[in-house]
C-alpha positions in Angstrom: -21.1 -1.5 2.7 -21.3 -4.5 6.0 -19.3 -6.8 4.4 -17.8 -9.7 7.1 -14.9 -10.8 5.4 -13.3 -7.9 4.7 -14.1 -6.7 8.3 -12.4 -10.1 9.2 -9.5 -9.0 6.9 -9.4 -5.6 8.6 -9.4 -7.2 11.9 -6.7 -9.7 11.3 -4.4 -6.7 10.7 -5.3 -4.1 13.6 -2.7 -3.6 15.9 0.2 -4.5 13.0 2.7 -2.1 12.2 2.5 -3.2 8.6 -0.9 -4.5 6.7 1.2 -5.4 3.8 4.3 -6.1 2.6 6.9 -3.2 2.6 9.9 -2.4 4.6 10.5 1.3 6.1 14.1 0.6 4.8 13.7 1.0 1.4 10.7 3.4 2.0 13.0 5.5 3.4 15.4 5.4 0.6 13.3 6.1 -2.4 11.5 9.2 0.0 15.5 10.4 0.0 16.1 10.1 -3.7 12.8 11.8 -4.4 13.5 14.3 -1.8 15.6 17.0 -4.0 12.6 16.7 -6.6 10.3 18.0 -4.3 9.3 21.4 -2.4 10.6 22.0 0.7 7.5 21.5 2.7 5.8 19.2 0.2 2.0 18.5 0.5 1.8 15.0 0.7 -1.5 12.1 0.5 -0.8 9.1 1.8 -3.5 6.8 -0.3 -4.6 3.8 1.3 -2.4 4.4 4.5 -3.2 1.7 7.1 -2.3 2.8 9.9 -0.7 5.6 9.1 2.8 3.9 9.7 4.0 5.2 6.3 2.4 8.5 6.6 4.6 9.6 9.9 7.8 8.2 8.0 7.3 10.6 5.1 6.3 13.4 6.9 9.7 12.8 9.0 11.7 12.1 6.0 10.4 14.8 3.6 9.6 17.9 6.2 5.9 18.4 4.6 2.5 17.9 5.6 1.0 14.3 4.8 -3.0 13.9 4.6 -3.2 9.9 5.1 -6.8 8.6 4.0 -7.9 5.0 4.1 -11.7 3.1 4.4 -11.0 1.2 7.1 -12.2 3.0 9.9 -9.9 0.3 12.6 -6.3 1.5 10.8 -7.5 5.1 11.3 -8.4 4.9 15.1 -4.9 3.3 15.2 -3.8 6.6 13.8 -5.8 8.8 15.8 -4.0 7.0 19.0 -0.4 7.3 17.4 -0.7 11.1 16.9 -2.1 11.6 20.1 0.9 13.7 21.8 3.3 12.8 18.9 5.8 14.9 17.8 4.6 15.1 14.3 0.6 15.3 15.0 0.7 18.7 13.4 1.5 17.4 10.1 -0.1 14.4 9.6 -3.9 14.5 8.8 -5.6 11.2 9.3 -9.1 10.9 6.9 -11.7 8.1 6.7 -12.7 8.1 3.1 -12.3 6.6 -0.3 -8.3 6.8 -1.8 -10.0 7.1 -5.3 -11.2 9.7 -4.3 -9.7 11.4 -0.8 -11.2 13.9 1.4 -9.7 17.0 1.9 -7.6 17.0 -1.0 -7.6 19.7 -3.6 -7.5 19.2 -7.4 -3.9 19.7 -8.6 -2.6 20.4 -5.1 -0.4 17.9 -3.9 3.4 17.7 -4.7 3.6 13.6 -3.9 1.1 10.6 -3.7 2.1 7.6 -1.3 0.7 4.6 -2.1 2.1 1.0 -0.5 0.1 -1.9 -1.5 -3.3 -0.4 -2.2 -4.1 0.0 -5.6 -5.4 -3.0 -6.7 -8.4 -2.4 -4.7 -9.7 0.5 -6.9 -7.5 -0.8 -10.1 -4.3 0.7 -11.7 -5.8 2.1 -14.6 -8.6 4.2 -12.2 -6.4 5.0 -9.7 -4.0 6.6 -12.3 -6.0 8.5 -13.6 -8.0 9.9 -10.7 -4.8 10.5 -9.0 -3.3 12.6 -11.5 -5.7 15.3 -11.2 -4.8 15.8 -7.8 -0.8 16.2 -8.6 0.3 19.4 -8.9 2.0 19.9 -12.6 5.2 18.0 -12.7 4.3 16.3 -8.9 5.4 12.9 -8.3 3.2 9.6 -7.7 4.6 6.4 -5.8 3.0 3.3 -5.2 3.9 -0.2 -5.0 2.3 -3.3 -6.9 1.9 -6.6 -7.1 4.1 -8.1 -10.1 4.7 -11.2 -12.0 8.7 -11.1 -12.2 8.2 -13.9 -14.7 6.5 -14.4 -18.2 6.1 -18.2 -17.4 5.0 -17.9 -13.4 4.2 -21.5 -12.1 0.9 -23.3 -12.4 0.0 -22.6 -8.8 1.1 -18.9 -8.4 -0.6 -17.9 -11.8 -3.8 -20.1 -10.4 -3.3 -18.7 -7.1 -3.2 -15.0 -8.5 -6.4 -15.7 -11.2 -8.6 -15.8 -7.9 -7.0 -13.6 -5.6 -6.4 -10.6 -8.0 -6.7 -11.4 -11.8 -5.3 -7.8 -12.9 -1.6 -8.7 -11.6 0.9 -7.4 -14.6 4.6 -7.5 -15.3 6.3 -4.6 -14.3 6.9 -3.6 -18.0 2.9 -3.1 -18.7 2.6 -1.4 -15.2 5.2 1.2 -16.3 3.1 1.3 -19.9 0.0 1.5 -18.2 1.2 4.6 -16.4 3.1 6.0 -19.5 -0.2 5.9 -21.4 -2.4 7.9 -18.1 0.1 11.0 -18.7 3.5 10.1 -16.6 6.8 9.6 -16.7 8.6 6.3 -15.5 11.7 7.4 -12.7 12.8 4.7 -11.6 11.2 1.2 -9.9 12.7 -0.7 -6.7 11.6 -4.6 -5.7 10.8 -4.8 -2.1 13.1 -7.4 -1.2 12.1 -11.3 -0.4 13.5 -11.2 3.3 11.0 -7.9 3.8 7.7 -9.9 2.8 8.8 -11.8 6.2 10.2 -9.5 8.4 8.2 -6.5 7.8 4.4 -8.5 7.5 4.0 -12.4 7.1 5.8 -13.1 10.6 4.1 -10.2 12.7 1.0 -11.2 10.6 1.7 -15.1 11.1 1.5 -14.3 15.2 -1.8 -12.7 14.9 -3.5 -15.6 13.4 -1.9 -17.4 15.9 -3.8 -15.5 18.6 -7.3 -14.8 16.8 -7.4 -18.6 15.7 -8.4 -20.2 18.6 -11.7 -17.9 18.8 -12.6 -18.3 15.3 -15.7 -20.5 14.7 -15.9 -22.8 11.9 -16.9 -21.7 8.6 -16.8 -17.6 10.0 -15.3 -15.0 7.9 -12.7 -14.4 10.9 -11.6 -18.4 10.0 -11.9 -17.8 6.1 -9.6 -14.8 6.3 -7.2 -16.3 8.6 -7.1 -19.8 6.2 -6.6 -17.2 2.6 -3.7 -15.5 5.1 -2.3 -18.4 5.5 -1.9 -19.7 2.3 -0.9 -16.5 1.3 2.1 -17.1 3.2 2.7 -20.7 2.2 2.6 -19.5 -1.4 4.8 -17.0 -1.1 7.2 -19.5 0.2 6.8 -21.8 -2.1 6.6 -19.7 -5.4 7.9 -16.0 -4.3 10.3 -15.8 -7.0 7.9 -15.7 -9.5 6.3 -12.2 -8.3 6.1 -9.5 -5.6 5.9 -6.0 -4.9 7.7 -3.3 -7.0 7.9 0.6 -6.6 7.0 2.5 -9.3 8.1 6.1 -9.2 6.7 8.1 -11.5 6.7 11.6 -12.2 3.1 13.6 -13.8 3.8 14.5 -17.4 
């Protein structure tokens, strides 16, 4: 569907390495923890994968083959170019399509999900359960999720996080949320403060900088980069009340 904001959105972020927070540090660690739990040459989705940045760290990391599928048709090109001529283009399967429901991906045939920041946009409770029919018995999901750190968050991050996305949890009823859809909590990792900065909000904060001057009053390109924006500011302001946590999980 032609929807000009969220192609603003999508544009704000091409060329990033990141289009959300997360830092290939710790990504890297929880794909090495989980790595004696898997196969030797997994079969991996990436869900929601951007740019595919993710995608060619797990297929490094964890030796298997990593189908990455996002909407955006932008963050795939970006892909495409990556793997052009790259040393892992023969395991990393970029796919425009729907995460809820990926292309290319077999019922009950993938050892590991992916997911960084993506699943609030088809919902926790859907995504669980669509995704579990695509894990191999005993195969493992990860994803990360925005979470109130807090019970008593301040009156402008609980206001701010009633518009922007009204389904934001604690990490306790995330990890009862996906006890209840058939898994099995491993463990959960924060993504750290200092990586919402140096991993997305200050490459981000440079792009605005350079789209802003060409976006006209009252456009979704101005909108999107204003909501960035005060994304950031909020963050600053009230980042200890939430953020993004891992949730590792393993198919019961």
């Amino acid at each position: 569907m032609h929807d000009p904001y969220i192609e603003a959105l999508i544009r704000i972020h091409e060329g990033l390495p990141r289009k959300g927070p997360g830092a290939d540090a710790l990504s890297r660690a929880i794909a090495d923890r989980i790595a004696p739990m898997l196969p030797d040459r997994p079969e991996i989705a990436d869900l929601g994968c951007g740019n595919g940045h993710t995608a060619l760290l797990l297929a490094d990391r964890l030796g298997g083959r990593v189908t990455a599928v996002d909407f955006a048709e932008p963050f795939i090109d970006e892909l495409r170019r990556t793997l052009d001529g790259h040393p892992l283009a023969s395991r990393v399967t970029p796919r425009l399509g729907d995460m809820g429901d990926p292309p290319g991906v077999a019922e009950a045939g993938l050892d590991l999900i992916w997911s960084e920041g993506a699943l609030f946009a088809i919902g926790v409770e859907t995504g669980l359960a669509a995704w579990k029919r695509l894990l191999k018995p005993g195969g493992l999901l990860v994803f990360s999720e925005a979470c109130w750190f807090t019970d008593r968050p301040s009156d402008a991050a609980a206001a701010f996080w009633a518009a922007a996305y009204p389904d934001i949890q604690t990490e306790a009823v995330t990890v009862a949320r996906a006890e209840r859809a058939g898994y099995r909590r491993l463990f959960t990792e924060r993504l750290s403060h200092e990586a919402w900065w140096t991993s997305y909000f200050d490459p981000l904060r440079a792009r605005l900088d350079r789209l802003e001057p060409e976006a006209a009053s009252d456009s979704p390109l101005a909108r999107a980069i204003a909501d960035a924006r005060a994304e950031q500011e909020m963050y600053r302001r009230h980042g200890t009340d939430y953020g993004y946590t891992f949730f590792v999980l393993r198919k019961a």
